[in-house]
Backbone bond lengths (Angstrom), bond angles and torsions (degrees), N, CA, C in turn:
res aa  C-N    CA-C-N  psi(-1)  N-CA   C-N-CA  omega(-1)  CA-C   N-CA-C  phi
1 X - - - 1.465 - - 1.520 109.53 -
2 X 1.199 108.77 141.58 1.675 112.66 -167.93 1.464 96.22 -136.04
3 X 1.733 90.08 122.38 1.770 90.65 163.76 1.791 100.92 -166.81
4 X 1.487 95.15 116.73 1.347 131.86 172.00 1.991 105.21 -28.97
5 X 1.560 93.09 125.94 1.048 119.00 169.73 2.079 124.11 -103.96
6 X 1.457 125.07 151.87 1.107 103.42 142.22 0.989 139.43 -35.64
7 X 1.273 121.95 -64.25 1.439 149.88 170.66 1.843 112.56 -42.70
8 X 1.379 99.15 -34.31 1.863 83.16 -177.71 1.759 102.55 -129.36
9 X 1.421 104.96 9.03 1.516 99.94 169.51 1.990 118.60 -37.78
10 X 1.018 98.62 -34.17 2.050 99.96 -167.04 1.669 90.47 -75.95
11 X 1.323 124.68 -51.99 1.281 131.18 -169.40 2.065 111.50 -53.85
12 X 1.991 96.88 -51.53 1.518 79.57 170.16 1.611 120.35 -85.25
13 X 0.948 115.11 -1.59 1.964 113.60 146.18 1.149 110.11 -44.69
14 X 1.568 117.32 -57.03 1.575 97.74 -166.36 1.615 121.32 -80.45
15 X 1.494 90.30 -5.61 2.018 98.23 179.45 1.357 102.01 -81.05
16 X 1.214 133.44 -47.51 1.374 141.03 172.22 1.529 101.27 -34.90
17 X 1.630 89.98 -80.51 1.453 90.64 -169.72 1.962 121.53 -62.79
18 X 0.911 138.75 30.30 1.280 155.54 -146.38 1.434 96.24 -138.40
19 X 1.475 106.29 -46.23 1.894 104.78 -167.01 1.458 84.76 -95.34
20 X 1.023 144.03 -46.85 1.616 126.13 -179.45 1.314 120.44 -36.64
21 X 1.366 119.92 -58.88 1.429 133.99 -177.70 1.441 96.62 -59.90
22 X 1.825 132.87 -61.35 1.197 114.02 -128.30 1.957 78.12 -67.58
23 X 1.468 124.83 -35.76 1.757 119.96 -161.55 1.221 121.57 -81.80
24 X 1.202 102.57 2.72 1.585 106.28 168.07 1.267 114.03 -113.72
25 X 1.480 143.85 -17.51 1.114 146.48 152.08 1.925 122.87 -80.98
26 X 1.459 99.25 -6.80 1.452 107.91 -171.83 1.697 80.05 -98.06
27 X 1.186 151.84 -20.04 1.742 165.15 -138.07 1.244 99.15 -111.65
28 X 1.423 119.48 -35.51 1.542 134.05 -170.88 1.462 98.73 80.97
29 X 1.473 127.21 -5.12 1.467 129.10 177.75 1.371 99.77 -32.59
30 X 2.129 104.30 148.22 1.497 119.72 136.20 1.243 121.15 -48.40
31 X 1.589 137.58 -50.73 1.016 130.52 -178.44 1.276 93.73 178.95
32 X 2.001 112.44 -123.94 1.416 113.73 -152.32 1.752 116.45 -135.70
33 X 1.204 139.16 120.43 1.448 128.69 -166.68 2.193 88.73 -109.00
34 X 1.047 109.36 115.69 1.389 122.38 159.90 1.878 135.28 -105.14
35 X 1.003 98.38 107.85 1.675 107.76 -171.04 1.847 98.59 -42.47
36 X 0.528 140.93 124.77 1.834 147.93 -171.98 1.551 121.26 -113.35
37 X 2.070 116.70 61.30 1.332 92.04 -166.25 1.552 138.50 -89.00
38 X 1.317 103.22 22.56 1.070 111.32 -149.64 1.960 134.99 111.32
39 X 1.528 99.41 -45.27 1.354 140.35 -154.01 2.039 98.11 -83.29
40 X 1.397 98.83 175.61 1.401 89.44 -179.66 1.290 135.28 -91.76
41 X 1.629 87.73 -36.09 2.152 87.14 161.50 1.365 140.01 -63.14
42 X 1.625 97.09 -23.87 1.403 102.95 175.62 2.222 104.72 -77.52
43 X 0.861 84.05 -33.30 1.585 98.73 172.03 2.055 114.58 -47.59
44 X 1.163 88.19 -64.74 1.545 107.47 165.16 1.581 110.45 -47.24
45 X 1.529 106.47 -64.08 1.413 105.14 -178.56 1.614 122.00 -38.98
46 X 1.586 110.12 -46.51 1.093 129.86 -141.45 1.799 97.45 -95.96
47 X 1.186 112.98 -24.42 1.871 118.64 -173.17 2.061 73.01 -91.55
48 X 1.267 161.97 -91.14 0.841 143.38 -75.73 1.813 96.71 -124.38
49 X 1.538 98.30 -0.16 1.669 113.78 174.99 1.271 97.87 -103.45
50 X 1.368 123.90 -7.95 1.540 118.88 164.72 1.440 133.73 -79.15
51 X 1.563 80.70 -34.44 1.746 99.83 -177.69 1.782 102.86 -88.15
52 X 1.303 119.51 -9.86 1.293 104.03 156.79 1.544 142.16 -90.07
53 X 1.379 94.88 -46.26 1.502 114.01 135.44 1.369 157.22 -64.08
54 X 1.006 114.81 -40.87 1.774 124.46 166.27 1.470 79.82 115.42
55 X 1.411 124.32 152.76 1.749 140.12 -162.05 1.319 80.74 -89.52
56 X 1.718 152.07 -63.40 0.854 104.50 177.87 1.633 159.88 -57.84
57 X 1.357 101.85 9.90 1.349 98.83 170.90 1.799 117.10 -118.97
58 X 1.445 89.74 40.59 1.614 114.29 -168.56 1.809 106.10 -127.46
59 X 1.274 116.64 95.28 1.622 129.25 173.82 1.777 88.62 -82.44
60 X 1.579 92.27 143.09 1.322 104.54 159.05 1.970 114.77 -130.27
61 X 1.125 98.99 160.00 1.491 93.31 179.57 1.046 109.27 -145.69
62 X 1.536 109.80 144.27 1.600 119.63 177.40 1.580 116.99 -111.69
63 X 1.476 119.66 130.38 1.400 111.08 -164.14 1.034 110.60 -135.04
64 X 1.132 125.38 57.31 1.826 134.45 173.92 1.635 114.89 -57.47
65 X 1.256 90.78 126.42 1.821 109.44 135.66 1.156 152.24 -130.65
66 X 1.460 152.68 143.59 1.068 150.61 -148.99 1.459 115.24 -8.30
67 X 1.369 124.36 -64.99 0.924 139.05 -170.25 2.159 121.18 -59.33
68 X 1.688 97.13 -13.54 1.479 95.45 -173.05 1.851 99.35 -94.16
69 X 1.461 84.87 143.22 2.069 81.37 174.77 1.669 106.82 -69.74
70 X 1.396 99.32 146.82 1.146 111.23 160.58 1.767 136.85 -41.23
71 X 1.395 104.42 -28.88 1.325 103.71 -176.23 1.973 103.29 -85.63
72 X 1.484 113.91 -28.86 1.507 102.05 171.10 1.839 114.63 -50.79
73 X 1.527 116.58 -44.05 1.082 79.48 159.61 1.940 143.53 -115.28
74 X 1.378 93.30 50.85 1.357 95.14 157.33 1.201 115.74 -111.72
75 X 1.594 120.04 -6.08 1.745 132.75 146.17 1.212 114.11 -41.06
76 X 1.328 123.89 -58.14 1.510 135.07 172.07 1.478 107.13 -66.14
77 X 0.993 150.56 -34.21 1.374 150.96 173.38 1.881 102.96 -62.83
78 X 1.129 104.80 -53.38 1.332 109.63 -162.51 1.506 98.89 -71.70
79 X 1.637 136.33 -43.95 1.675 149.69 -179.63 1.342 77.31 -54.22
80 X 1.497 143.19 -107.45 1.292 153.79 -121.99 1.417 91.05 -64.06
81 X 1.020 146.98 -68.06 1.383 159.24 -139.02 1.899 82.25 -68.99
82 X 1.168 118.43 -77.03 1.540 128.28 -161.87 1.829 102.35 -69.20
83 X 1.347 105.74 1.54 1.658 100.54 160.00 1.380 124.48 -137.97
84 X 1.696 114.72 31.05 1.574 130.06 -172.55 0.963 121.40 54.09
85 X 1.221 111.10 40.25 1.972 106.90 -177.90 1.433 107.15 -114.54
86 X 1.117 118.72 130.52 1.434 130.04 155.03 1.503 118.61 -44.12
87 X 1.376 109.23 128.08 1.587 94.09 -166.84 1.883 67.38 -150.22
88 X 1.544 94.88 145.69 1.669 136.40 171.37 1.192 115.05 -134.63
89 X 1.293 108.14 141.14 1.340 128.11 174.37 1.593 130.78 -104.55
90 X 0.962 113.56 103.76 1.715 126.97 176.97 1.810 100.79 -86.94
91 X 0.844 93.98 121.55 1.685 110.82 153.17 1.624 124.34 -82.27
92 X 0.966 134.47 144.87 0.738 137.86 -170.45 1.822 123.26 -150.96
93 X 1.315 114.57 -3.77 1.447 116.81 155.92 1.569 128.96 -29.73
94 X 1.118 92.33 -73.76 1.961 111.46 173.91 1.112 103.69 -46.43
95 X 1.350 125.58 -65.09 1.856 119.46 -172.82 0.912 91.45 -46.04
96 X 1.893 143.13 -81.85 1.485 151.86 -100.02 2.056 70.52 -98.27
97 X 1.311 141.91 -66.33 1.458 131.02 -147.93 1.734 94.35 -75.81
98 X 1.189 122.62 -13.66 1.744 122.34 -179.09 1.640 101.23 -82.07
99 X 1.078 124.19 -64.67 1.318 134.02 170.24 1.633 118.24 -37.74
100 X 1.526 118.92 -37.99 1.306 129.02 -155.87 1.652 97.37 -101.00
101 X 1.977 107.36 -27.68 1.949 101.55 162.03 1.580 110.04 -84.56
102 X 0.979 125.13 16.05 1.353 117.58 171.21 1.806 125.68 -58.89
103 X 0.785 157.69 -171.49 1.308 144.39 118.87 1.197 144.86 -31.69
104 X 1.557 128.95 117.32 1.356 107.97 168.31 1.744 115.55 71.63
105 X 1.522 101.97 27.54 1.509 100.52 -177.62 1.945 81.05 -146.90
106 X 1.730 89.70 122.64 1.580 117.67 165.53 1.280 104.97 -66.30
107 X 1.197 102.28 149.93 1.608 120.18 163.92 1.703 116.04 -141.24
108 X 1.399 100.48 119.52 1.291 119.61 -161.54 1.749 101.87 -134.10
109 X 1.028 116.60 135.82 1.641 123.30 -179.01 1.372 84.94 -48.53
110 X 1.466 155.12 -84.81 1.346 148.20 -156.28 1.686 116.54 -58.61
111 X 1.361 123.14 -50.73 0.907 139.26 158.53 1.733 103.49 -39.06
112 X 1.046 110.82 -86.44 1.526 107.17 -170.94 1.701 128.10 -51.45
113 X 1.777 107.85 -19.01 1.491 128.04 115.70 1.497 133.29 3.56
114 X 1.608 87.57 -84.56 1.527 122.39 -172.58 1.883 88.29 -55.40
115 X 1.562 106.64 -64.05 1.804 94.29 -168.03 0.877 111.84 -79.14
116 X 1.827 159.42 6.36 0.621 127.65 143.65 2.002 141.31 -82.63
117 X 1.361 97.93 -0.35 1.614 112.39 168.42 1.557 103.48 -73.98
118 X 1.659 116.35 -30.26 1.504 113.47 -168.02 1.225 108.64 -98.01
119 X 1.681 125.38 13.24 1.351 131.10 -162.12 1.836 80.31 -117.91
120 X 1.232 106.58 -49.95 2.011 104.01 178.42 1.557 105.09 -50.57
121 X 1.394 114.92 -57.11 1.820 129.30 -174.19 1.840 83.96 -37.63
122 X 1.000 104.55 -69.65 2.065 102.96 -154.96 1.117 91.83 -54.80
123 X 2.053 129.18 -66.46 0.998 126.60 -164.00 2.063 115.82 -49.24
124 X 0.918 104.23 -45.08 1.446 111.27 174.64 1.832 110.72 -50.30
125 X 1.410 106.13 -65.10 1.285 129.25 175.21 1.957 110.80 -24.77
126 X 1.775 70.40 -68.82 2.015 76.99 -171.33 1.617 115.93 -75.93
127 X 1.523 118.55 2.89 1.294 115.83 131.95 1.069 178.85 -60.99
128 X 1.760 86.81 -31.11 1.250 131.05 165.58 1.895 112.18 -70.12
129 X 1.516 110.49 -28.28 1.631 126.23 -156.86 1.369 71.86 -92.03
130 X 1.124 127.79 -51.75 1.827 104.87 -156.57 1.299 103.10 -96.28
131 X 1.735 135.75 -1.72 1.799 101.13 161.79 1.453 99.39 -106.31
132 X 1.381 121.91 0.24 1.132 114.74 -171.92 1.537 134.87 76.53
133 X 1.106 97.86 53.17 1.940 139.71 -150.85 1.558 105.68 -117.42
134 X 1.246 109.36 163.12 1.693 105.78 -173.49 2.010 83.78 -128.93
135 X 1.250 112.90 143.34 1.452 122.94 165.76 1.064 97.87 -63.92
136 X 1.505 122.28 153.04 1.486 132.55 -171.04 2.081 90.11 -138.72
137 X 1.273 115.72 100.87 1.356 109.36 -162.20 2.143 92.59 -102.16
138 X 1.223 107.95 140.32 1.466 129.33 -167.72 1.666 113.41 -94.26
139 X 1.290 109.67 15.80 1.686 99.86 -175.94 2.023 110.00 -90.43
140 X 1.444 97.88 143.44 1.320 95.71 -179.60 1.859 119.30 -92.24
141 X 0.904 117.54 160.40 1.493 113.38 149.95 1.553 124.85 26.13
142 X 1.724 82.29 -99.91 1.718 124.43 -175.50 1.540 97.58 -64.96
143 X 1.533 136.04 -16.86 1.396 104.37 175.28 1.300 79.00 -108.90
144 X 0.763 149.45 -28.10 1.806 129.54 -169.36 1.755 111.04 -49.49
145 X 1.758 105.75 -57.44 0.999 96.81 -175.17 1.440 115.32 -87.94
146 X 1.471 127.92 11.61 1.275 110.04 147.30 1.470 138.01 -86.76
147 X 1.600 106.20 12.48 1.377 110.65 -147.63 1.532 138.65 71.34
148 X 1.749 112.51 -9.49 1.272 123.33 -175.04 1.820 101.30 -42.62
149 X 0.921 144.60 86.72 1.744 140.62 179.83 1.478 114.45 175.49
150 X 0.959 140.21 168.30 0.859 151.06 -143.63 1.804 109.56 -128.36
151 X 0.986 124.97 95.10 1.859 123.68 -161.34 1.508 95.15 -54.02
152 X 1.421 117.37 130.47 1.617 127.13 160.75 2.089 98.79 71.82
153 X 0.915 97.76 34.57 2.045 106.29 176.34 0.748 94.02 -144.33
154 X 2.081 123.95 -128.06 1.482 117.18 -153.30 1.709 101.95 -72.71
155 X 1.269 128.31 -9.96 1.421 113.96 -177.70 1.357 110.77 -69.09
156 X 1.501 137.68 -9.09 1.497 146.92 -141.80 1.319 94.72 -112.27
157 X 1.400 136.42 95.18 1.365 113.40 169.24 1.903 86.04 -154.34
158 X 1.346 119.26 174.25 1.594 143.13 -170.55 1.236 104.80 -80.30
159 X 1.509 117.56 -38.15 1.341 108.83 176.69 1.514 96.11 -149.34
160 X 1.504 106.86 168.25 1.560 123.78 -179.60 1.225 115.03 -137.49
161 X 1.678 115.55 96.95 1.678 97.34 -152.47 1.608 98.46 -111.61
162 X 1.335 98.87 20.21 1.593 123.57 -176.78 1.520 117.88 -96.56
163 X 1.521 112.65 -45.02 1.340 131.35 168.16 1.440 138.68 -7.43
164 X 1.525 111.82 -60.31 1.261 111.40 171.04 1.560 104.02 -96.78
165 X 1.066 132.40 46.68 1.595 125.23 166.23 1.599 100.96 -135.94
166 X 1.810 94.74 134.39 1.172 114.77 -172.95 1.890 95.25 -60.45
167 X 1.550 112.25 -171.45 1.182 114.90 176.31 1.758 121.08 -76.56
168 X 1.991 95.67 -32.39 1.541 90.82 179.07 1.879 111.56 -78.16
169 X 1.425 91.92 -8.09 2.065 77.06 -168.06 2.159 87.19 -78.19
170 X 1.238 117.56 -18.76 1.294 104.24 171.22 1.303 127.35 -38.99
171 X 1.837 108.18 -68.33 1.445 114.89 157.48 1.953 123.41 -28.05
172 X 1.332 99.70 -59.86 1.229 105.14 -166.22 1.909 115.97 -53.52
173 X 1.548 93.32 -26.92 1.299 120.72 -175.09 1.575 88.70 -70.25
174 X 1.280 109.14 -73.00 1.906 113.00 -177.35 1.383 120.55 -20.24
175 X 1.645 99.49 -60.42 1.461 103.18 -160.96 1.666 108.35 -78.06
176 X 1.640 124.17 -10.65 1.281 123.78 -171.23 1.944 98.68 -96.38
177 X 1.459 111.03 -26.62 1.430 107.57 178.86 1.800 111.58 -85.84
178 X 1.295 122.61 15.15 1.156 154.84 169.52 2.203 98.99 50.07
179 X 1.522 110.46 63.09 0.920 137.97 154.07 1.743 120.20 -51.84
180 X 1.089 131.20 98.54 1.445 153.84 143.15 1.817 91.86 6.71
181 X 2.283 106.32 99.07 1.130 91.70 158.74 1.210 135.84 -60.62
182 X 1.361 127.54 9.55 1.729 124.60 -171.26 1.774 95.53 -80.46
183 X 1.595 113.60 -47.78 1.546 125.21 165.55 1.268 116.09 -35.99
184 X 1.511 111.17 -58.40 1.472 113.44 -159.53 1.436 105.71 -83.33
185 X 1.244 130.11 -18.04 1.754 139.78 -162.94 1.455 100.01 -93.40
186 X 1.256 131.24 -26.20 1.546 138.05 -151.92 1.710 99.17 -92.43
187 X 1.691 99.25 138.04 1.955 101.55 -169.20 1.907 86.03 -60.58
188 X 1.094 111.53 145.68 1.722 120.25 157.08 1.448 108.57 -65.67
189 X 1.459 119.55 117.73 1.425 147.65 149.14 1.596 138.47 -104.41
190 X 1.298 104.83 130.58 1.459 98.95 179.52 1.560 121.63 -77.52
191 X 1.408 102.26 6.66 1.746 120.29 -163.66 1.269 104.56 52.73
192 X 1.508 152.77 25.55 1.343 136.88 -165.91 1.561 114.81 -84.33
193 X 2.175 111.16 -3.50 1.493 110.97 175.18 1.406 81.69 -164.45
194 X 1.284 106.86 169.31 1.656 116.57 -168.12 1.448 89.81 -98.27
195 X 1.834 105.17 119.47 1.170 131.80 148.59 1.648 92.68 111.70
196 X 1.251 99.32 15.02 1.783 101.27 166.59 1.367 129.37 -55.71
197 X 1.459 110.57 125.90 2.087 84.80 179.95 1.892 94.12 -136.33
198 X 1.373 94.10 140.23 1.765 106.19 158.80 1.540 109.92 -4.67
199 X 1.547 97.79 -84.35 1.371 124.00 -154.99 1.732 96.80 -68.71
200 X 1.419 136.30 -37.75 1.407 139.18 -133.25 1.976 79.04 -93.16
201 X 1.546 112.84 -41.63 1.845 121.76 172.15 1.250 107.28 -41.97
202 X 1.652 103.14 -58.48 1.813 92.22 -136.37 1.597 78.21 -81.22
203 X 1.353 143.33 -33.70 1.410 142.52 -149.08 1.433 113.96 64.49
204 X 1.584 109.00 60.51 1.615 121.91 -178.04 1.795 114.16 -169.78
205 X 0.676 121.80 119.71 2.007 112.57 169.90 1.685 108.34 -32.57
206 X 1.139 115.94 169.81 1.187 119.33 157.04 1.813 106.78 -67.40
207 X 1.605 93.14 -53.55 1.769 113.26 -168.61 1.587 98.24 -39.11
208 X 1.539 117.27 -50.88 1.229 128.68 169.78 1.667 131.30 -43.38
209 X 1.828 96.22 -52.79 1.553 81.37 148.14 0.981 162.68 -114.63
210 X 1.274 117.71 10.85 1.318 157.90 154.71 2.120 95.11 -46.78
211 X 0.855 122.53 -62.63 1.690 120.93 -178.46 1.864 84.79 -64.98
212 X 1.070 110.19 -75.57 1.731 103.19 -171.30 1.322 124.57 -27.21
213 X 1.464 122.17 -48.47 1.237 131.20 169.64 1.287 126.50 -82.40
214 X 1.359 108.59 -19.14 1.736 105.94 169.06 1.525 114.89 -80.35
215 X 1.634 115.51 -25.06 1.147 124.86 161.07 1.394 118.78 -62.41
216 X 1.446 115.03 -56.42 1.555 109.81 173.49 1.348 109.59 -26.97
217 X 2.280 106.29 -73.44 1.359 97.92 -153.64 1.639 107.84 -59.37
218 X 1.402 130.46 -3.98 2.117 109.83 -161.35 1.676 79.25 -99.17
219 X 1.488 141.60 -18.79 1.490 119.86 -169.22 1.464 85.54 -91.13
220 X 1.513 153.47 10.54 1.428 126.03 -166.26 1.729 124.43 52.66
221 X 1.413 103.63 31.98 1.673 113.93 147.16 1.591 82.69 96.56
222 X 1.449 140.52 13.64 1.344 124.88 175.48 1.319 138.23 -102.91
223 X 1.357 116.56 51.34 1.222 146.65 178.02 1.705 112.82 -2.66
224 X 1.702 88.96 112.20 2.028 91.87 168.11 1.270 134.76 -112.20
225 X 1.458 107.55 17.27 1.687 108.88 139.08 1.356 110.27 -174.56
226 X 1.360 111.34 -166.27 1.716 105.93 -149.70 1.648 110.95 -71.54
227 X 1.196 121.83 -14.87 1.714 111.97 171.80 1.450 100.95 -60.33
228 X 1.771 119.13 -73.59 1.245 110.04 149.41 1.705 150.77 8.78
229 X 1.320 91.44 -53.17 1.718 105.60 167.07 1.679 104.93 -75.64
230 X 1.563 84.31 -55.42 1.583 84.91 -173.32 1.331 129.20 -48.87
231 X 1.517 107.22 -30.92 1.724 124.33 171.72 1.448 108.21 -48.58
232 X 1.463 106.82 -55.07 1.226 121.38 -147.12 1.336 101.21 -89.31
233 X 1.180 136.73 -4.63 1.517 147.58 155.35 1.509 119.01 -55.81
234 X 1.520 93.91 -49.60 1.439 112.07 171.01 1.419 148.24 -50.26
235 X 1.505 87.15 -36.16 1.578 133.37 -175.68 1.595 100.64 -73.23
236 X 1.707 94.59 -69.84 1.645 106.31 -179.49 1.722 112.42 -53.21
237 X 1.069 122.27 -30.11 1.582 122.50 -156.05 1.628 94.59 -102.53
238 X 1.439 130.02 -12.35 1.454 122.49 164.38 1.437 109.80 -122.84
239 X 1.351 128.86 35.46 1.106 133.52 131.11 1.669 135.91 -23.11
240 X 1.496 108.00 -48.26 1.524 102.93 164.31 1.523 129.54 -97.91
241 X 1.572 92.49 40.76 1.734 104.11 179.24 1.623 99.19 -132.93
242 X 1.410 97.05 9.06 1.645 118.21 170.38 1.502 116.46 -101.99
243 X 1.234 121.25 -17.99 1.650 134.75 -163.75 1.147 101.34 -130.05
244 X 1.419 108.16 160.46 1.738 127.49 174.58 1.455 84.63 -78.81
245 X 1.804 91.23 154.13 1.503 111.16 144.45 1.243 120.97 -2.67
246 X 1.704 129.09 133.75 1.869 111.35 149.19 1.673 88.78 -69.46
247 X 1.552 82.32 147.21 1.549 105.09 177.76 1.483 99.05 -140.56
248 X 1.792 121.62 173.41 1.329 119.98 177.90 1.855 104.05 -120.81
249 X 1.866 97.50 -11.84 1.605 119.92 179.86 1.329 101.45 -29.07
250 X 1.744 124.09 142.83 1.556 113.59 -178.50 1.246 88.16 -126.22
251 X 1.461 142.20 153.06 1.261 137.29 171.66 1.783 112.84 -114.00
């Protein structure tokens, strides 16, 4: 179990940055393509693929649709800009409303969600194929093991250098990689409807689950009161966004 201290914040910088290099140079990769939403993990991602790489070998991208406020991406304008990174902007409205008049395809505030994280995955993807870039995917911890992601979208990326950190060692990470308070102050949103927030979904703080789930894992999943349950509901019910495929493959 890993969770960021004062005391060893500089040290997991250098582990971070250690696994960046060895998979993008072990890849034969140019460098690094990072989804850029504005938001704080992608923020994190994007200062800590610099400091392993040098910003120039760090693309950033911005991929709005209707639904994201305007100021996330002049958040992302302002991060890239104040750490030399090239950052582009893909739109993505038109695809996600072309796709959604098609046939036989629902549209649901979550659902329409769902395609636009898996419309960034390709868009990112087929960027990465033509400079010859590795996806740099931004999910932490606390949404991993709740499932907070989107199966085959933002969960889909080459590396996850976010992964084993709960949501608060994120922050802690922010404020020491000297991340833009407008980033770090702003409620966490997935933009999936205007005025969407993290916390306003799950109906819990992060702070909330971040203690819930760090408690789960030291009691062995045995929950001592109802946030707790509630965690652990979470856990159980995105379980198969934790596992491969059922398969019958024998090795």
């Amino acid at each position: 179990m890993t969770e960021v201290t004062c005391d060893c914040i500089g040290c997991e910088i250098v582990k971070i940055k250690d696994l960046i290099r060895q998979t993008v140079w072990g890849a034969h990769a140019h460098g690094i393509v990072v989804g850029i939403s504005g938001g704080i993990d992608s923020a994190v991602a994007c200062s800590l693929c610099c400091k392993a790489l040098g910003p120039e070998r760090v693309l950033g991208v911005n991929m709005p649709v209707s639904s994201n406020d305007p100021a996330d991406h002049d958040d992302a304008e302002e991060l890239c800009r104040s750490m030399g990174v090239e950052l582009i902007t893909v739109p993505l409205e038109e695809v996600r409303s072309a796709f959604l008049a098609a046939p036989h395809i629902t549209d649901t505030p979550i659902l329409r969600g769902n395609i636009a994280a898996r419309l960034r995955m390709t868009t990112l993807y087929n960027i990465a194929a033509a400079r010859s870039l590795l996806v740099c995917g931004t999910s932490n911890k606390t949404e991993y093991m709740i499932g907070y992601s989107t199966k085959w979208g933002d969960s889909a990326a080459d590396i996850q250098p976010l992964l084993h950190l709960w949501k608060k060692d994120v922050f802690l990470l922010a404020k020491e990689l000297g991340v833009p308070d407008s980033i770090i102050s702003k409620p966490p949103s997935a933009g999936f409807w205007e005025g969407q927030s993290d916390e306003g979904e799950l109906g819990m703080t992060y702070a909330e689950l971040d203690a819930a789930l760090i408690s789960l894992e030291r009691s062995g999943g045995i929950p001592a009161n109802p946030i707790e349950e509630k965690a652990l509901g979470f856990v159980k019910y995105s379980m198969h966004k934790r596992v491969p495929a059922a398969n019958l493959l024998t090795t």
